[in-house]
N, CA and C atoms as a LAMMPS dump frame, in Angstrom:
ITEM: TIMESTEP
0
ITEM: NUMBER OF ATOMS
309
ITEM: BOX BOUNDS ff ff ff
-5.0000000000000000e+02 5.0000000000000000e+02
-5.0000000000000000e+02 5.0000000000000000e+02
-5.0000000000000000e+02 5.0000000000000000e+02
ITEM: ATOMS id mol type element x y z
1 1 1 N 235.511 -492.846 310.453
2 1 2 C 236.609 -493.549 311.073
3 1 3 C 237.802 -492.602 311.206
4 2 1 N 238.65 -492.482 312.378
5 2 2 C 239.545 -491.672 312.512
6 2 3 C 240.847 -492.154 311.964
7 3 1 N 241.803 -491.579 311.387
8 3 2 C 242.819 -492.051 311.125
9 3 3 C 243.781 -491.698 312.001
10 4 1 N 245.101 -492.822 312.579
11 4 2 C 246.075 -492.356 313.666
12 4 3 C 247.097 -491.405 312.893
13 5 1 N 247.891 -490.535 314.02
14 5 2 C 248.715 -489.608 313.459
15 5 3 C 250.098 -490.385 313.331
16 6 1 N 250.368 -490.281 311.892
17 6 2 C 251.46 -490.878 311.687
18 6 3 C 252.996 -490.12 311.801
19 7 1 N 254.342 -490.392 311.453
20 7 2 C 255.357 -489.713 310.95
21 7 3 C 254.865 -488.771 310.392
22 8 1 N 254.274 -488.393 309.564
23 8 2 C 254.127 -487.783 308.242
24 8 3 C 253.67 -486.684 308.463
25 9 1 N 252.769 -486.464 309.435
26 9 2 C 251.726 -485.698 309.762
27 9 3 C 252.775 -484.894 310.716
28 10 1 N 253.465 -485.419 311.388
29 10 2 C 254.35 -484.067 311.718
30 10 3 C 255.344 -483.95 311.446
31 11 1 N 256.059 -484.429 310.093
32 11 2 C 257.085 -483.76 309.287
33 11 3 C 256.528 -482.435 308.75
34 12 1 N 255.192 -482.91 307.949
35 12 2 C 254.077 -481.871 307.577
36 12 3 C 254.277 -480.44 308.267
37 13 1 N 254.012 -481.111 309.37
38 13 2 C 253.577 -479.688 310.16
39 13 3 C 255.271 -478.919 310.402
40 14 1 N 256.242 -479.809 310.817
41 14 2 C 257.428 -479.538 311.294
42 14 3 C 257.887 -478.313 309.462
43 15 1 N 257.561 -478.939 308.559
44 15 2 C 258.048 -478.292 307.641
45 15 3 C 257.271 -477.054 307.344
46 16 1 N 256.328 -476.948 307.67
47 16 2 C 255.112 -475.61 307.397
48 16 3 C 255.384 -474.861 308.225
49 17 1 N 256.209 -475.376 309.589
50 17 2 C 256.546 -474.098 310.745
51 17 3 C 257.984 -473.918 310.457
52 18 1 N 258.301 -474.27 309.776
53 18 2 C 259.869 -474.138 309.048
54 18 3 C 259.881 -472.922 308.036
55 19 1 N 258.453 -473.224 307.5
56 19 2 C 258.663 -472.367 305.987
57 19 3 C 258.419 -471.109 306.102
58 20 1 N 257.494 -471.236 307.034
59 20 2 C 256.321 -470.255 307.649
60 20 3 C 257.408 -469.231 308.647
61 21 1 N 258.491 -469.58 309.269
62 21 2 C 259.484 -469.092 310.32
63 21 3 C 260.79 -468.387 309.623
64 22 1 N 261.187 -469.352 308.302
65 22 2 C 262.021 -468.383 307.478
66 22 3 C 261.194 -467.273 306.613
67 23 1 N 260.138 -467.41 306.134
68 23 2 C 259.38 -466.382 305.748
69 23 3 C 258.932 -465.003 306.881
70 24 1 N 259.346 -465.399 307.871
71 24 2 C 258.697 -464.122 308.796
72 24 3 C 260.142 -463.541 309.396
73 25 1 N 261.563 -464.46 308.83
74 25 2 C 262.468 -464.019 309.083
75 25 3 C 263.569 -462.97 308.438
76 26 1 N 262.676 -463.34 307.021
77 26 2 C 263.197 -462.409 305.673
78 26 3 C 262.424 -461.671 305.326
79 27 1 N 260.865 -461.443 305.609
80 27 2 C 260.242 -460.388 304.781
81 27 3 C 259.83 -459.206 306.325
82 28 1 N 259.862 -459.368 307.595
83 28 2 C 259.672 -458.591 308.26
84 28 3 C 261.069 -457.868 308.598
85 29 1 N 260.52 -456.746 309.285
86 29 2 C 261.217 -455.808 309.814
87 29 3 C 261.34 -454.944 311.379
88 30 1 N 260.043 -455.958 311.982
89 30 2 C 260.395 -455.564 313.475
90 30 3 C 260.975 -456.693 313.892
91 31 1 N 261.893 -456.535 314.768
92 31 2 C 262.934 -457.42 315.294
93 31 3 C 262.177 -458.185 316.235
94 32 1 N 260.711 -458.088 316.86
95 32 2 C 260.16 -458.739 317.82
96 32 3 C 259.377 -460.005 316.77
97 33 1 N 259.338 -459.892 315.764
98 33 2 C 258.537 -461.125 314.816
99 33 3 C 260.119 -461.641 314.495
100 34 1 N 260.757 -461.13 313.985
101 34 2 C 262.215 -461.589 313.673
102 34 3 C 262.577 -462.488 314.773
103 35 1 N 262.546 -462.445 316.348
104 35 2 C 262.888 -462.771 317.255
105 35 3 C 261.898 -464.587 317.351
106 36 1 N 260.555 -463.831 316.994
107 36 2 C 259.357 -464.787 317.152
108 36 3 C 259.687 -465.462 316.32
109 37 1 N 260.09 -465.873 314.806
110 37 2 C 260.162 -466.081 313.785
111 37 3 C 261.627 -467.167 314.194
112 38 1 N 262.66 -467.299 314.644
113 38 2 C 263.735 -467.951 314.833
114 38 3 C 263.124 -468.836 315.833
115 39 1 N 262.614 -468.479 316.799
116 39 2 C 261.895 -469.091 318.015
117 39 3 C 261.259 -470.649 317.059
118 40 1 N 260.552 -470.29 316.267
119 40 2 C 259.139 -470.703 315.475
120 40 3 C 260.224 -471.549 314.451
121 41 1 N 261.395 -471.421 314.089
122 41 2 C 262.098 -472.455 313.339
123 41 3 C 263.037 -473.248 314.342
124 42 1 N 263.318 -473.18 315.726
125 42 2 C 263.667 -473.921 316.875
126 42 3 C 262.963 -474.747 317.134
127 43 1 N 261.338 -474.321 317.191
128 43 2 C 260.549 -475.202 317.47
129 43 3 C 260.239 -476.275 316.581
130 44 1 N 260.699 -475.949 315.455
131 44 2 C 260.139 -476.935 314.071
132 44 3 C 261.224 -477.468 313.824
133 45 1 N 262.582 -477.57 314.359
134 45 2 C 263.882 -478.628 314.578
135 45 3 C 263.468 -479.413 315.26
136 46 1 N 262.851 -479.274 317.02
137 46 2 C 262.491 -479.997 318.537
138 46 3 C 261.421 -481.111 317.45
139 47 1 N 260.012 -480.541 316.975
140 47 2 C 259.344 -481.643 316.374
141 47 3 C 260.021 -482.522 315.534
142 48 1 N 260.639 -481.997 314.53
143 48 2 C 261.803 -483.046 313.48
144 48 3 C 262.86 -484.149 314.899
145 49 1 N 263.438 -483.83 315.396
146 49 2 C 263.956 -484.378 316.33
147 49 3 C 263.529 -485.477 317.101
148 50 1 N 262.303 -485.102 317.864
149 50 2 C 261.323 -485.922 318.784
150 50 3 C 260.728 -487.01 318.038
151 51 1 N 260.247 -486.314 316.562
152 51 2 C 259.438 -487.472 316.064
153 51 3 C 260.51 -488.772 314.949
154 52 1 N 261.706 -487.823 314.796
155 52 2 C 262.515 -489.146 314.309
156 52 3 C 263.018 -489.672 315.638
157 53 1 N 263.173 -489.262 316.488
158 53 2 C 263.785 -490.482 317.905
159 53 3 C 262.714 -491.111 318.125
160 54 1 N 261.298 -490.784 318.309
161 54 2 C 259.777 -491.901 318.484
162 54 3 C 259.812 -492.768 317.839
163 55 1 N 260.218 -492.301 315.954
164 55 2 C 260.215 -493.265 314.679
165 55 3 C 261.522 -494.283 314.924
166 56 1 N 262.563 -494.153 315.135
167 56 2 C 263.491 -494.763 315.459
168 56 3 C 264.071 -495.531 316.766
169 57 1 N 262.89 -495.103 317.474
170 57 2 C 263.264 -495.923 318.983
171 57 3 C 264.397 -495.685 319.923
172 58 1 N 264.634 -494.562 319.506
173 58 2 C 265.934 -494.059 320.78
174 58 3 C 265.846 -492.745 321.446
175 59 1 N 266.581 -492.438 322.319
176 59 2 C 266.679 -491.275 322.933
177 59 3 C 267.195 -489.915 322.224
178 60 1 N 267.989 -489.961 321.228
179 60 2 C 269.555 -489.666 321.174
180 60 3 C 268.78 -487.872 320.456
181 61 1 N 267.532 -488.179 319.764
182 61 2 C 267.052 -486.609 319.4
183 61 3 C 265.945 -485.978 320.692
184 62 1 N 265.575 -486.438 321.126
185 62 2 C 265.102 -485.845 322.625
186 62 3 C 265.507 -485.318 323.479
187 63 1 N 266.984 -486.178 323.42
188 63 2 C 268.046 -485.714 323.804
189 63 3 C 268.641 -484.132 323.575
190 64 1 N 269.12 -484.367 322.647
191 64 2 C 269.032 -483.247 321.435
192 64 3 C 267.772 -481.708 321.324
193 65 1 N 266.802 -482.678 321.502
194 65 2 C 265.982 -481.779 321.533
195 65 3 C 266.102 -480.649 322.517
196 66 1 N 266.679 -481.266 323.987
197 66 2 C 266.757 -480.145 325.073
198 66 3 C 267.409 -479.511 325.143
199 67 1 N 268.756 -480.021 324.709
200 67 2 C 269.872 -479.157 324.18
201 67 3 C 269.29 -477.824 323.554
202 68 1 N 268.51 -478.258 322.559
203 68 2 C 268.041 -476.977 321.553
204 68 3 C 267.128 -476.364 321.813
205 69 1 N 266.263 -476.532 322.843
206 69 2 C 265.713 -475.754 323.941
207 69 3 C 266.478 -474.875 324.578
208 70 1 N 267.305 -475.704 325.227
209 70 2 C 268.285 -474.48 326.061
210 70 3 C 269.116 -473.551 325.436
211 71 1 N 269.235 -474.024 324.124
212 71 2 C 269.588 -472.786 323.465
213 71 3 C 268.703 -471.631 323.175
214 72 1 N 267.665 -471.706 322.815
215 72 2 C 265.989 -470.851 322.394
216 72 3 C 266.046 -470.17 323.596
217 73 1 N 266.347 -470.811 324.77
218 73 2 C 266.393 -470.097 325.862
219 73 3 C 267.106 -468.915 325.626
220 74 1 N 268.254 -469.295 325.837
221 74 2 C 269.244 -468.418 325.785
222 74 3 C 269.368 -467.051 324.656
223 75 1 N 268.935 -467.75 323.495
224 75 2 C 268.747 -466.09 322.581
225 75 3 C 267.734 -465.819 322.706
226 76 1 N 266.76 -466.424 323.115
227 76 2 C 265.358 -465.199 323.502
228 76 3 C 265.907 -464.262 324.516
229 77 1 N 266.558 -465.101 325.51
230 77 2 C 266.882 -464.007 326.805
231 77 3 C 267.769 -462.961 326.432
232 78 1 N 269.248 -463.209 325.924
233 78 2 C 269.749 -462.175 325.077
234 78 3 C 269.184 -461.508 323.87
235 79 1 N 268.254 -461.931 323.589
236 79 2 C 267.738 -461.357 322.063
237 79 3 C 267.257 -460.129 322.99
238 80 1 N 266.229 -460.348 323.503
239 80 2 C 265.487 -459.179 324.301
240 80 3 C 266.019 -458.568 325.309
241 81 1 N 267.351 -458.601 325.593
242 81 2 C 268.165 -457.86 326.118
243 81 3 C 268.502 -456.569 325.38
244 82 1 N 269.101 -457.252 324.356
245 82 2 C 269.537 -456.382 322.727
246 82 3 C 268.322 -455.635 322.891
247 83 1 N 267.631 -456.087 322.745
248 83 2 C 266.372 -455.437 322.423
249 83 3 C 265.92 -453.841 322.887
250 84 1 N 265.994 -454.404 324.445
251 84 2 C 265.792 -453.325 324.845
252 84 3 C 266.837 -452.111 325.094
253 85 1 N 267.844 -452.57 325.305
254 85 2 C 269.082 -451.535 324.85
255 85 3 C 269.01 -450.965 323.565
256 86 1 N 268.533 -451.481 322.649
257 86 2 C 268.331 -450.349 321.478
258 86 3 C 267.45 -449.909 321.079
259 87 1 N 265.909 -450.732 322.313
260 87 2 C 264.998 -449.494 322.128
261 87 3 C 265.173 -448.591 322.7
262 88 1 N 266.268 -448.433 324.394
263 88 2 C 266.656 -447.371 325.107
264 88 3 C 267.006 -446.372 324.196
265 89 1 N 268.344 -446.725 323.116
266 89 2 C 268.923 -445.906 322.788
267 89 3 C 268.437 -444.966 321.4
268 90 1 N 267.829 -445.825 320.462
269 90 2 C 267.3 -445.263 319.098
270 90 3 C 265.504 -445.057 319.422
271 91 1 N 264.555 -445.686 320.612
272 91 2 C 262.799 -445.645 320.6
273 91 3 C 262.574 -446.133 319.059
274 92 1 N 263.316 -447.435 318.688
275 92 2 C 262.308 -448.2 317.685
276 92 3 C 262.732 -449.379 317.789
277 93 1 N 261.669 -450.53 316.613
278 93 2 C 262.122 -451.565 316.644
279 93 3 C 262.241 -452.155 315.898
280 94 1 N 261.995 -451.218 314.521
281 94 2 C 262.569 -451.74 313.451
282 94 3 C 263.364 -451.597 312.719
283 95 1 N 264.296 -452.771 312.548
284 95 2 C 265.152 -453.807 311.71
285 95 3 C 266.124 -452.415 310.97
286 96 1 N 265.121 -451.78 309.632
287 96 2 C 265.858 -450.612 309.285
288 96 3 C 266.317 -449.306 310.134
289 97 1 N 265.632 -449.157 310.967
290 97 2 C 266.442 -448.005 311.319
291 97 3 C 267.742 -448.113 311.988
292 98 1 N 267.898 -449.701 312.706
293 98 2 C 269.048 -449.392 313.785
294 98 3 C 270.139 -449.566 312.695
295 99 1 N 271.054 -448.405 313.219
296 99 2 C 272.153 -448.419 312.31
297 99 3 C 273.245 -448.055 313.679
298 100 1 N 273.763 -448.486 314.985
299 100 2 C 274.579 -448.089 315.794
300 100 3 C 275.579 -448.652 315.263
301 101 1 N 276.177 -450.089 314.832
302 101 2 C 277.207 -450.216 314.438
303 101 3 C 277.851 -449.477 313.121
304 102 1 N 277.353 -448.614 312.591
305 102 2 C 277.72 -447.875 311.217
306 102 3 C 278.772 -446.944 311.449
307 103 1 N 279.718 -446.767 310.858
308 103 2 C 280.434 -445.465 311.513
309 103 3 C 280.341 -444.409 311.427
């Protein structure tokens, strides 16, 4: 017998891509998992969001939710802007070496 997917089942998940997204945000060092890794805790706000406005019967985190889409937008697009300006300038991409703001 199948069981239906409840709340629970994607707080679950919402919190495992939470844990799983600050962990790839503190122990790595290329800025492209770092990048992936913020992405991956955006996405695990949108599920928290969606599934308490389903649970609660309103719009108001769906809402919300796109909002916080269009933000993900936006620092992916500048993230990888950055990006590539300081792979122009230093040819790496990791985390430790860039030191341009240092004096």
């Amino acid at each position: 017998m199948l069981h239906p997917i409840t709340t629970n089942h994607y707080l679950v998940l919402s919190a495992a891509m939470l844990i799983i997204g600050t962990l790839g945000v503190l122990t790595r060092r290329n800025i492209v998992i770092v990048l992936m890794s913020i992405e991956l805790i955006l996405n695990a706000v949108n599920i928290n969001l969606v599934t308490m406005s389903h649970h609660w019967q309103n719009l108001h985190g769906q809402v919300f939710a796109i909002f916080v889409i269009t933000v993900a937008v936006a620092e992916a697009a500048i993230g990888l802007g950055i990006l590539i300006a300081l792979f122009r300038n230093k040819e790496t991409v990791q985390a430790d070496e860039i030191d341009l703001l240092k004096w």
